[in-house]
C-alpha positions as CSV (number, residue, x, y, z in Angstrom):
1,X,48.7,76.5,304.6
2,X,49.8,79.8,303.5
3,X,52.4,80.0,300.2
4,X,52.9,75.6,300.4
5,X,56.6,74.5,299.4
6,X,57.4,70.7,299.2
7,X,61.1,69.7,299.7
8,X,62.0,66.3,298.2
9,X,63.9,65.0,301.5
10,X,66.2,62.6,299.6
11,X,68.0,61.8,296.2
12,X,69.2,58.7,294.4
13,X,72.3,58.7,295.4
14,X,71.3,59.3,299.7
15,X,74.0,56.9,301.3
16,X,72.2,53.8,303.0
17,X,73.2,53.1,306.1
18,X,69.8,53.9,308.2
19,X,71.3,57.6,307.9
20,X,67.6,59.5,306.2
21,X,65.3,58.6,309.2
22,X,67.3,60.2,311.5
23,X,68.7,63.6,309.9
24,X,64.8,64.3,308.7
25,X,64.2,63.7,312.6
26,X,67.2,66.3,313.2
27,X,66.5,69.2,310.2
28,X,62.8,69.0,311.1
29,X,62.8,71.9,313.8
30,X,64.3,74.5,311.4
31,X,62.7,73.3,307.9
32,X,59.9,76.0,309.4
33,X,62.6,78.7,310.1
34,X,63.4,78.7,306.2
35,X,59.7,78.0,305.0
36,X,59.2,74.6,304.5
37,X,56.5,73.2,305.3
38,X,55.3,69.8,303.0
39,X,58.5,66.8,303.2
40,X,57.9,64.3,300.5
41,X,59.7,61.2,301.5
42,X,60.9,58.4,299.4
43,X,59.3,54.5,299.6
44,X,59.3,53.9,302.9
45,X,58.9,49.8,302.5
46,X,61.1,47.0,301.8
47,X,62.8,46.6,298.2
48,X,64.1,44.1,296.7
49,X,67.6,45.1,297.3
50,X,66.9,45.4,301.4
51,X,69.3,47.8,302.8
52,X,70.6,49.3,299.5
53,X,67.2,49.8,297.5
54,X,66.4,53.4,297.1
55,X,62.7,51.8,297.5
56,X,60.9,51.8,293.5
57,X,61.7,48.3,293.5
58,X,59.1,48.0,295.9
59,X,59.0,44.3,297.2
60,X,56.8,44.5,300.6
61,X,54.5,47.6,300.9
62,X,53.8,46.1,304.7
63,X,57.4,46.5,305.3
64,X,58.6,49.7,306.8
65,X,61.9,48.0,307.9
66,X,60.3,46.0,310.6
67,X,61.2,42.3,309.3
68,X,64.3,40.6,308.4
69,X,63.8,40.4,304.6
70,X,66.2,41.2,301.7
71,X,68.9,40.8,303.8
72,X,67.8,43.9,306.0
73,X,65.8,44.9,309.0
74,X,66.1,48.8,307.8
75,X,65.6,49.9,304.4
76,X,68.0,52.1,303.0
77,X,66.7,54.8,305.1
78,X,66.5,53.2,308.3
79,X,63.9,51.2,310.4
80,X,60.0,51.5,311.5
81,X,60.7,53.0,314.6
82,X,63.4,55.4,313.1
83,X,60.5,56.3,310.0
84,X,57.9,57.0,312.7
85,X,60.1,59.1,314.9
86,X,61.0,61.4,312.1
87,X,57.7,62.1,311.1
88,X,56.5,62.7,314.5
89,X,59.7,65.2,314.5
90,X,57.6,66.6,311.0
91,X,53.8,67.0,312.4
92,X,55.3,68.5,315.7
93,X,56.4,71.6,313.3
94,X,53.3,71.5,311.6
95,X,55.0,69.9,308.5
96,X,52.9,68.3,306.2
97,X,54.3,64.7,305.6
98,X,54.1,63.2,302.5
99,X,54.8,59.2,301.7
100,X,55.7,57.9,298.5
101,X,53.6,55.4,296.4
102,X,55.3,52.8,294.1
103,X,52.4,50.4,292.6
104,X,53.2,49.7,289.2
105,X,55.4,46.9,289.7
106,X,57.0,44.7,291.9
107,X,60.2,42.9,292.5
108,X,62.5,40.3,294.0
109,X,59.2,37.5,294.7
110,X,59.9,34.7,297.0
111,X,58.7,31.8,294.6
112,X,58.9,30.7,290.9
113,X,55.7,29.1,289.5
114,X,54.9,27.4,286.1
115,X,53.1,29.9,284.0
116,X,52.4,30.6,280.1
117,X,53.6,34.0,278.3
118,X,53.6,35.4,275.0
119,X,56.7,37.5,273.2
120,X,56.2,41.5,272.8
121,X,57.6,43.8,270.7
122,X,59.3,46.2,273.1
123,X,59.2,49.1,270.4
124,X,55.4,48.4,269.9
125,X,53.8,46.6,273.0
126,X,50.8,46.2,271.3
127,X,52.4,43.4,269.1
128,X,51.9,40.3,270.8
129,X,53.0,37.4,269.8
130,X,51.1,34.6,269.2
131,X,52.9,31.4,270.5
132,X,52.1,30.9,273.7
133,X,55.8,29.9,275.9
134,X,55.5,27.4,278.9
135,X,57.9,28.7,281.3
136,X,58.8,29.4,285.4
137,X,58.9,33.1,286.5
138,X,59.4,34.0,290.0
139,X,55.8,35.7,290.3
140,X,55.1,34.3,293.7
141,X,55.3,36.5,296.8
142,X,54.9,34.9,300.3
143,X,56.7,37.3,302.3
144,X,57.6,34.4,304.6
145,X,59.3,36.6,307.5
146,X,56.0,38.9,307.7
147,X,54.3,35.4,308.2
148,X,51.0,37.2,307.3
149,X,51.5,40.3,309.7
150,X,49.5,43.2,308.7
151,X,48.3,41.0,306.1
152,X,47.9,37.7,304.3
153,X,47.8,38.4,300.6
154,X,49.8,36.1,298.3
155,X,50.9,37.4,295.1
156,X,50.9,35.3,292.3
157,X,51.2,35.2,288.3
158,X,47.7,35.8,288.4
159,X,48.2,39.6,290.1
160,X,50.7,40.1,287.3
161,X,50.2,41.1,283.4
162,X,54.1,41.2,282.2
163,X,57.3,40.3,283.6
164,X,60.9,40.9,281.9
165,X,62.8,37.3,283.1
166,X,62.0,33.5,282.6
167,X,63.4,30.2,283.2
168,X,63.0,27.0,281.3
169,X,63.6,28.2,278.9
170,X,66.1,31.1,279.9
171,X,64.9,34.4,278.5
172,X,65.1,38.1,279.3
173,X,63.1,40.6,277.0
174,X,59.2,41.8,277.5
175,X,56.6,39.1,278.2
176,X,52.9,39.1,278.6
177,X,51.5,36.1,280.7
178,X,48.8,34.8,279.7
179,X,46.1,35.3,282.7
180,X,42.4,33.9,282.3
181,X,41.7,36.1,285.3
182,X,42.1,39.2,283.4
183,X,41.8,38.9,279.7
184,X,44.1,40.0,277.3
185,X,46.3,42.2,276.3
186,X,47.5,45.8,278.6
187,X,45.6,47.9,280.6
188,X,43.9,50.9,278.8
189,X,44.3,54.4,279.8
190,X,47.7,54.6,280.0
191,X,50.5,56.4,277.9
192,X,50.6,55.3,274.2
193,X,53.7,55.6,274.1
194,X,55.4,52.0,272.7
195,X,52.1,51.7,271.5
196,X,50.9,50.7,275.1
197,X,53.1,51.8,278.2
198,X,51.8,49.7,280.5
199,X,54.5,47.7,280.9
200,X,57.4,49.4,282.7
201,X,59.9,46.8,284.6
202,X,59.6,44.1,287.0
203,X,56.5,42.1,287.6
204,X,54.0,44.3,286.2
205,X,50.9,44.6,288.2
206,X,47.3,44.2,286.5
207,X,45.0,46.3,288.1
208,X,42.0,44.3,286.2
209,X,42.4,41.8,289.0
210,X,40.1,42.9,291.8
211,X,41.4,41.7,294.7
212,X,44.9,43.4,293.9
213,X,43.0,46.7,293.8
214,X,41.4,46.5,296.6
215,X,44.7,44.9,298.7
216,X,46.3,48.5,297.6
217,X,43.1,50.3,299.0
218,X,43.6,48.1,302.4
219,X,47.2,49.2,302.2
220,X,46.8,52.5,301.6
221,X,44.6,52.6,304.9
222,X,46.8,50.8,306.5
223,X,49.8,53.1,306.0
224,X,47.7,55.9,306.9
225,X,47.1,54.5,310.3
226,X,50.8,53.5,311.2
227,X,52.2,56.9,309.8
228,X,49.7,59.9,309.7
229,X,51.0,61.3,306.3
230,X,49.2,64.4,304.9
231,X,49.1,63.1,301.6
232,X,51.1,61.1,298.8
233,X,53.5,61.1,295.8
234,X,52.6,58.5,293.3
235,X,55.0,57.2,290.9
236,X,55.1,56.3,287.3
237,X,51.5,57.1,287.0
238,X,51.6,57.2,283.4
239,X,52.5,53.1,282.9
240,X,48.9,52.5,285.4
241,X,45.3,53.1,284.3
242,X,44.1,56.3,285.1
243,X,41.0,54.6,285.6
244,X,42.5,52.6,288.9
245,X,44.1,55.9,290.3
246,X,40.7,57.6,289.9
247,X,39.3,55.3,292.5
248,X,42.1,54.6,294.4
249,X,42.3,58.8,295.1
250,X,38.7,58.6,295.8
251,X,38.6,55.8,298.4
252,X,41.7,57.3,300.0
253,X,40.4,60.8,300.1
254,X,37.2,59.7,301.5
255,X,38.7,57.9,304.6
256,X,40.8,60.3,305.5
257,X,40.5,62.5,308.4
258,X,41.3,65.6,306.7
259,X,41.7,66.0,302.9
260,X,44.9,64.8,301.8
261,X,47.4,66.3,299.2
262,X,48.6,64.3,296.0
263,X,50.8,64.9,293.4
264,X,51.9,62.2,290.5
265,X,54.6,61.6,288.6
266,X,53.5,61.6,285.1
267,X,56.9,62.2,283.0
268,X,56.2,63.8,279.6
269,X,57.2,66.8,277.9
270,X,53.6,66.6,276.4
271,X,51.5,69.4,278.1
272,X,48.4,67.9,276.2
273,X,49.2,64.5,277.9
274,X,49.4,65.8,281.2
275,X,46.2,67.3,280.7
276,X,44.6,64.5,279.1
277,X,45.6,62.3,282.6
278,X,44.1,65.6,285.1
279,X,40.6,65.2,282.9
280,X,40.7,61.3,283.0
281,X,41.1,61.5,287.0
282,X,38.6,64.0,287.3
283,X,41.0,66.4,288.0
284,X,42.1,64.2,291.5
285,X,45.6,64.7,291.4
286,X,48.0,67.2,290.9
287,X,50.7,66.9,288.5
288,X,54.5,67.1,288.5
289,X,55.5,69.8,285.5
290,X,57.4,67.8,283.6
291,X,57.7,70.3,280.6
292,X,58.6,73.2,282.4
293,X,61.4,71.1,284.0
294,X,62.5,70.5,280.4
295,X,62.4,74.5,279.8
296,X,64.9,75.2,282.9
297,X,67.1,72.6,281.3
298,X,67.5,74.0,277.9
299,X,67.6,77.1,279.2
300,X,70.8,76.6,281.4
301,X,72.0,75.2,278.4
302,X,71.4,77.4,275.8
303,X,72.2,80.5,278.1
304,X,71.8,84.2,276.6
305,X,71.1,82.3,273.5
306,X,67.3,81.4,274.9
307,X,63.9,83.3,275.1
308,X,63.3,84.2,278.7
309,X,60.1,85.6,277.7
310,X,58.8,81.8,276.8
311,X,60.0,80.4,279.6
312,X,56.1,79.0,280.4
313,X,55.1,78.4,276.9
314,X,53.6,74.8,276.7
315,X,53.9,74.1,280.8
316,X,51.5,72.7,282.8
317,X,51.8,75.2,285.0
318,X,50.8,77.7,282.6
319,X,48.0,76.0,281.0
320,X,46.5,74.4,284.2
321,X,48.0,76.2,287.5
322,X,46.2,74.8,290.0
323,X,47.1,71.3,289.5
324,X,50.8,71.9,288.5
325,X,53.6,70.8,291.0
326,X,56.7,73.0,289.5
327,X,60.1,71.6,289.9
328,X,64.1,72.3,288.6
329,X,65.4,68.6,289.7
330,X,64.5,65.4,291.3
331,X,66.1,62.4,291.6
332,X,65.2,60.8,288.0
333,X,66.6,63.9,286.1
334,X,70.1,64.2,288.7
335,X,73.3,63.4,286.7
336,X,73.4,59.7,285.3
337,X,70.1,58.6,286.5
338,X,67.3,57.1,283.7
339,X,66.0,61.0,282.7
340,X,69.1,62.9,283.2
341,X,68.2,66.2,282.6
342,X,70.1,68.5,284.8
343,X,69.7,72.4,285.3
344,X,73.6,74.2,285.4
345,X,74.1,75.6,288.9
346,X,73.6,78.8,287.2
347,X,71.0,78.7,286.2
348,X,68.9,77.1,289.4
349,X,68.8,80.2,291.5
350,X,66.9,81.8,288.6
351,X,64.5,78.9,288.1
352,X,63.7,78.8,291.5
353,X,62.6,82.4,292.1
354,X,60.5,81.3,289.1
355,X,58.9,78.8,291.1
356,X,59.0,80.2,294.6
357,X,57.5,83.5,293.8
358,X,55.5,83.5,291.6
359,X,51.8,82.8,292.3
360,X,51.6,79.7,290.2
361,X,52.1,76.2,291.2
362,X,53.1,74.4,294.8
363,X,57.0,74.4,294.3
364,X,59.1,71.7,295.1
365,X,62.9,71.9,296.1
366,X,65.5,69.1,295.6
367,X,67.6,68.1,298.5
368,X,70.8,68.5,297.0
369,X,70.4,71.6,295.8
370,X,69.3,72.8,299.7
371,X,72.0,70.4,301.4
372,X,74.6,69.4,299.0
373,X,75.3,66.1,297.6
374,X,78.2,64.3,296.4
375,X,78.5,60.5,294.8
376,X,80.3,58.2,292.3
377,X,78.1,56.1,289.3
378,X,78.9,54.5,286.4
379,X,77.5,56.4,283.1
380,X,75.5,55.0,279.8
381,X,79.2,54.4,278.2
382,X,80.6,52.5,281.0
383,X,82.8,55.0,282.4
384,X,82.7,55.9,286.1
385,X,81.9,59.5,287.0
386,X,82.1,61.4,290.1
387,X,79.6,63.7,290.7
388,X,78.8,66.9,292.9
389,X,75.9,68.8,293.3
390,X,76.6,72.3,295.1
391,X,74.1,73.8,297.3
392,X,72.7,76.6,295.1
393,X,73.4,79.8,296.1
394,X,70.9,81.9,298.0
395,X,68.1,79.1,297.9
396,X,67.1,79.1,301.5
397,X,66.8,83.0,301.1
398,X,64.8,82.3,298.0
399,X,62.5,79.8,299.6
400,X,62.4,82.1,303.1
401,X,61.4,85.0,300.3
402,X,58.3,82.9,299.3
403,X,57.2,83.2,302.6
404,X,57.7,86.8,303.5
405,X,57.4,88.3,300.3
406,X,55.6,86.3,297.5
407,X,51.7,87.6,298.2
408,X,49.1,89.4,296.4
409,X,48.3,90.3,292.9
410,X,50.9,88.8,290.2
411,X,52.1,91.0,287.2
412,X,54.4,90.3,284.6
413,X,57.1,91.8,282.6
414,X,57.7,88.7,279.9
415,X,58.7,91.7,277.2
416,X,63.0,90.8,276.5
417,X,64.1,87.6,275.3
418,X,67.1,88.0,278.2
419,X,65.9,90.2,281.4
420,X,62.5,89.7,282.4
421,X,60.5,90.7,285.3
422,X,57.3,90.1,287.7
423,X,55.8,91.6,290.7
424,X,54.0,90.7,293.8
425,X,51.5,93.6,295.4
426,X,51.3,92.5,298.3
427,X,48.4,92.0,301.1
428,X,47.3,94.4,303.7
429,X,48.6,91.6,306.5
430,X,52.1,90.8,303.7
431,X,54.3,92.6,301.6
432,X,54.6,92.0,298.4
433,X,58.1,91.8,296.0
434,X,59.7,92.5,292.3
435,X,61.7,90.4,290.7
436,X,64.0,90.7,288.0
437,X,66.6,88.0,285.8
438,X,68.6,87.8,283.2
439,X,70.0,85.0,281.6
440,X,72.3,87.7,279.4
441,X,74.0,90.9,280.6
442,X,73.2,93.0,283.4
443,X,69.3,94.1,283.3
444,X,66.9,96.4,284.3
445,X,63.3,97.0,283.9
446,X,61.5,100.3,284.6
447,X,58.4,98.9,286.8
448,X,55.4,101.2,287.6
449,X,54.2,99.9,291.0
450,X,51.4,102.4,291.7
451,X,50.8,105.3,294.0
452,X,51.0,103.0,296.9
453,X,54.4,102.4,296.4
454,X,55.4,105.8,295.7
455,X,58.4,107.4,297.4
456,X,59.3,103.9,298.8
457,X,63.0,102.5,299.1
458,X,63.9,99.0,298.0
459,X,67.2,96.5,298.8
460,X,68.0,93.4,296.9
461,X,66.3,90.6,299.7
462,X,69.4,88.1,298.0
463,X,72.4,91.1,298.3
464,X,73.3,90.3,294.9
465,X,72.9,94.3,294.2
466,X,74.0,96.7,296.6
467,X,72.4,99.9,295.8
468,X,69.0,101.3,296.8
469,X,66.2,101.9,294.5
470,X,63.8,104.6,295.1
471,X,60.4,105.3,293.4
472,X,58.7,108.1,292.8
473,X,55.6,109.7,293.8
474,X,53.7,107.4,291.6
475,X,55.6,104.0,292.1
476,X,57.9,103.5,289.5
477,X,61.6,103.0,289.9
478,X,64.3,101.1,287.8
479,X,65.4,98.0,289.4
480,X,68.1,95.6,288.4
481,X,70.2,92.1,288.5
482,X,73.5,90.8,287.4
483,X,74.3,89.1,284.6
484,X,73.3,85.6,284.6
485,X,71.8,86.3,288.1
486,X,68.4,86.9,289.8
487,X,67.2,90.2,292.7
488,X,64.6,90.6,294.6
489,X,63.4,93.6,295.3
490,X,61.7,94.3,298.7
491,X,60.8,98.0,300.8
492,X,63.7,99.0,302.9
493,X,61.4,99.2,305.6
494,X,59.7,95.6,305.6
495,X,63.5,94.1,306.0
């Protein structure tokens, strides 16, 4: 796959209605024409709010809105046949299809049963608390409506290590149940954070017990076979031993017909921690770059007032390239969600050449910022806010660019705290581009391209200048943006 570009086909706030299915189905013939060519879709499976859940409160992995459970046939997204239809819409443009993983928890179980728990100290959740609590938890899933379709795994209290609600008594903070099955305490390798990060929400998943690990390897085959994704997204990878995804990639890798493409979701600013996780998977999985998402945030913050010229200082992206998945939004860090952390509308057209065309990383886009998206929520202080996310100006041009443009040799001008600058060289078979932005005034930068590129003319690809630049005999020329704004620069005669 030449130049590969993921677009995150959804956002939290995607209205239900069995409306996703169907427009993927619909865009899927001219995601090519722009230069798309990985989808990442969201949980495909029943949640525990049925038709409304946005799918991390996964309930039924076997589930791809096929039974009457929650309340709903379809998922928020639609139903089975509507899932398979839009992926077959996907592979027929050679799209690469991504499905999403959620595996750290689960939610909304069928049954309570009697089980015994222990108080944790949410700030420190290695602080356990002796007295051991007889209670009821619903810990029991049956999926009664499946009726053992696809498969006849029961989980129960025993498949859990921590759960957030009991009853008898009444009681809603962090719990560890007490499981002779597993042994005590967490799970290891995951993020110390809180001490131990293991526990996350819901009914926390213990990957100690056996026979749940190897039901999620039986799943993971199994959705393979009803959908025939390229590859997966894994969520929330940093609350699951590293040790379980390890040999969860390895088993899935090794039964698939052709090697499959991963990325996880491991959300830290930490580059060390990032790293940490690629050397404790043996390097399995790429990685989301969580820190370099933070950088395009305070950067379209801070404006003129930040250093362009460290824009990749402490990213994953610059430390460990080729298992870095670069990113300006996704549906975590979008306005009111749990990691808000948006990127100003100015400022995204700037990140995203950053992403699209330069060398480094697989890109991914956010569907709001390609289509638009527009949605009502209720904020931390209890306030409702309405909300609009603009498509971003000249992305499909930018993400079309990566295509055409963004080849060969990669060199940087990094040298002003406001305008900087890189260049592609191109191939023999593809040309290559130069790119300048500034987060201040107006910039230039004087760019020696080499004798090959002398006496050559070059047009902004984006329109945002007008003029023509011309190098010399030996390749140099002065090329420009706007203010605030990004150009890319490409010969006249390639256009």
């Amino acid at each position: 796959m030449k130049n590969p570009t993921l677009l995150q086909f959804f956002h939290w706030y995607y209205p239900d209605g069995s409306q996703l299915w169907p427009e993927v189905a619909d865009r899927a013939d001219g995601l090519n024409d722009i230069g798309i060519n990985m989808v990442w879709l969201p949980p495909a499976y029943k949640g525990a709010s049925g038709g409304y859940s946005v799918g991390y409160d996964s309930y039924d992995l076997f589930d791809l809105g096929e039974f009457d459970q929650k309340g709903s046939t379809p998922t928020k997204y639609g139903d089975k046949t509507q899932l398979l239809t839009a992926i077959e819409a996907l592979k027929r443009n050679d799209i690469a299809v991504l499905m999403d993983v959620v595996v750290n928890h689960k939610m909304g179980a069928d049954e309570k049963e009697h089980i015994r728990v222990q108080r944790v100290n949410a700030d420190d959740r290695t602080q356990i608390d002796e007295e051991v609590i007889e209670c009821e938890a619903w810990t029991r899933y049956t999926f009664p409506v499946r009726a053992g379709q696809y498969s006849q795994f029961i989980w129960d209290y025993k498949c859990f290590s921590g759960i957030d609600h009991i009853e008898n008594p009444d009681e809603d903070s962090i719990f560890k149940i007490v499981n002779d099955y597993t042994g005590d305490g967490w799970n290891d390798q995951v993020d110390t954070e809180m001490g131990n990060f293991d526990y996350l929400m819901g009914e926390n998943i213990d990957f100690r017990n056996h026979a749940v690990t190897e039901e999620l390897k039986y799943w993971a085959r199994w959705v393979m076979e009803q959908t025939q994704c390229d590859g997966f997204r894994l969520d929330a990878v940093k609350h699951i031993p590293a040790w379980f995804y390890k040999e969860w990639i390895e088993h899935v890798q090794e039964v698939a017909p052709k090697p499959l493409f991963i990325v996880a979701e491991y959300w830290s600013p930490d580059v060390d921690k990032l790293q940490h996780y690629i050397d404790q998977v043996d390097g399995k999985t790429m990685l989301f770059d969580a820190p370099l998402h933070m950088k395009f945030h305070e950067a379209s913050l801070q404006g003129r007032d930040y250093d362009m010229s460290q824009i990749f200082t402490g990213t994953l992206v610059e430390a460990d390239p080729f298992h870095a998945v670069t990113l300006v939004a996704n549906h975590d860090t979008q306005p009111l969600q749990a990691l808000e952390a948006p990127v100003e509308p100015w400022f995204k057209p700037l990140a995203y050449a950053l992403i699209l065309l330069r060398e480094n990383g697989v890109p991914s886009v956010f569907y709001p910022d390609l289509y638009g998206a527009s949605y009502d929520d209720t904020g931390g202080d209890g306030e409702t806010y309405h909300i609009d996310m603009p498509v971003i100006e000249h992305l499909d041009q930018l993400i079309l660019a990566r295509q055409r443009f963004a080849h060969g040799i990669q060199t940087l001008w990094f040298d002003h705290p406001n305008c900087i600058a890189f260049s592609r060289s191109g191939t023999d078979e593809d040309p290559g581009c130069v790119v300048v932005l500034s987060n201040g005034d107006e910039g230039e930068k004087t760019i020696a391209l080499g004798e090959n590129y002398g006496n050559r003319s070059w047009k902004d690809f984006l329109g945002n200048r007008e003029e023509v630049v011309t190098t010399d005999e030996n390749g140099e020329g002065v090329f420009t943006c706007n203010g605030g704004s990004v150009s890319v620069w490409v010969m006249e005669a390639v256009l």
